[in-house]
N, C-alpha and C positions, 0 to 999 in steps of 0.2 A: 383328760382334757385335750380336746385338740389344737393342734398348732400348726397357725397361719406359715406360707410358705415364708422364706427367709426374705425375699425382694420389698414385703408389707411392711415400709415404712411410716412413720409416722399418724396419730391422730385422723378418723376419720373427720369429716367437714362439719358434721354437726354433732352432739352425745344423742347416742341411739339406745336402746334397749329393747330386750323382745323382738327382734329382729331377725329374717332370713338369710344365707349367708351362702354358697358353692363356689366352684368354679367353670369359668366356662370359655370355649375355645382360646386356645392359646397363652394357657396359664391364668387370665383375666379373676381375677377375685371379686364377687360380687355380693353388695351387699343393701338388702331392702326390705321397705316397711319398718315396722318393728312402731316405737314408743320414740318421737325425732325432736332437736329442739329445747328450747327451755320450757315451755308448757308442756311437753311432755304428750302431742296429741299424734293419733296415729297418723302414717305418712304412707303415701304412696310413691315417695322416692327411692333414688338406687344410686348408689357410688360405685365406681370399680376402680380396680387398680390394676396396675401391667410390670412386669419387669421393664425402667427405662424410664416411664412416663413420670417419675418424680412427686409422683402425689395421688390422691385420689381425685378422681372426675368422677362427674354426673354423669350418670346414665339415664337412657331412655325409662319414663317411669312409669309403675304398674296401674292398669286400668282401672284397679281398685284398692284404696286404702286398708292394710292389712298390720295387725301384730301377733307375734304368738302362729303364726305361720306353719305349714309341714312345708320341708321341700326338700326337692331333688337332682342333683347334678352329676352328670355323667360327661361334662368334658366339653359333649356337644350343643347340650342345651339346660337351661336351668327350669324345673318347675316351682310354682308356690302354690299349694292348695289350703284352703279354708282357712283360719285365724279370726278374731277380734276384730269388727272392722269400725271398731269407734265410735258406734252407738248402744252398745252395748251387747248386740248381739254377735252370735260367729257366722260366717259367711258361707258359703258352699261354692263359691266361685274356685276356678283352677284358671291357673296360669302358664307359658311357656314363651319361654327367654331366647333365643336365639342366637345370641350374640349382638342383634342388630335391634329387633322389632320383637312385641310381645304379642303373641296372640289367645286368643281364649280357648280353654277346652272345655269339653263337658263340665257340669256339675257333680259334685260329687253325688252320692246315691243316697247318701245313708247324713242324718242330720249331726254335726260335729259336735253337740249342744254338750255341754259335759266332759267332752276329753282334752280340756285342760290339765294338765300334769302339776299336781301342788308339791313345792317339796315345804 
């Protein structure tokens, strides 16, 4: 199981699950989409948190509603490609995080439809 850096205090803002999660410039923990809220409906928001900043904040949020997420982070930028996007189908949209601003990349090729992971 992986474990948040040691600075990740307290309660994210709202109960998440299914959710994306990296880091990204500057230690920045980042975490979005997923299942948000007491209804429980997908979300296109983002929290992050810092060594210093004493809580989590809102971040700039994903152009499209996603849970159940792939993603990937390398430090410099955060991706989220394809997940659930709350109508019942999965999306093919790709994502990329910045730090700052998100913008869009290609779609994925191949249809996500089924690689949900059951345990």
């Amino acid at each position: 199981m992986a474990r948040l850096p040691s600075y990740v205090e307290g309660p994210l803002p709202a109960k998440i699950s299914s959710a994306s999660a990296g880091i990204v410039l500057e230690r920045k923990v980042i975490v979005c989409g997923g299942f948000q809220g007491s209804g429980a409906a997908v979300s296109d928001k983002c929290y992050r948190i810092h060594p210093g900043w004493g809580g989590w904040n809102l971040a700039p949020a994903m152009s499209q509603k996603r849970a159940k997420a792939a993603s990937y982070s390398n430090g410099d930028m955060f991706i989220v490609a394809g997940g659930d996007d709350g109508d019942g189908a999965m999306t093919d949209s790709v994502e990329m995080f910045n730090g700052a601003t998100w913008s869009n990349l290609k779609a994925l090729s191949a249809s996500t439809e089924g690689w949900e992971t059951r345990m």
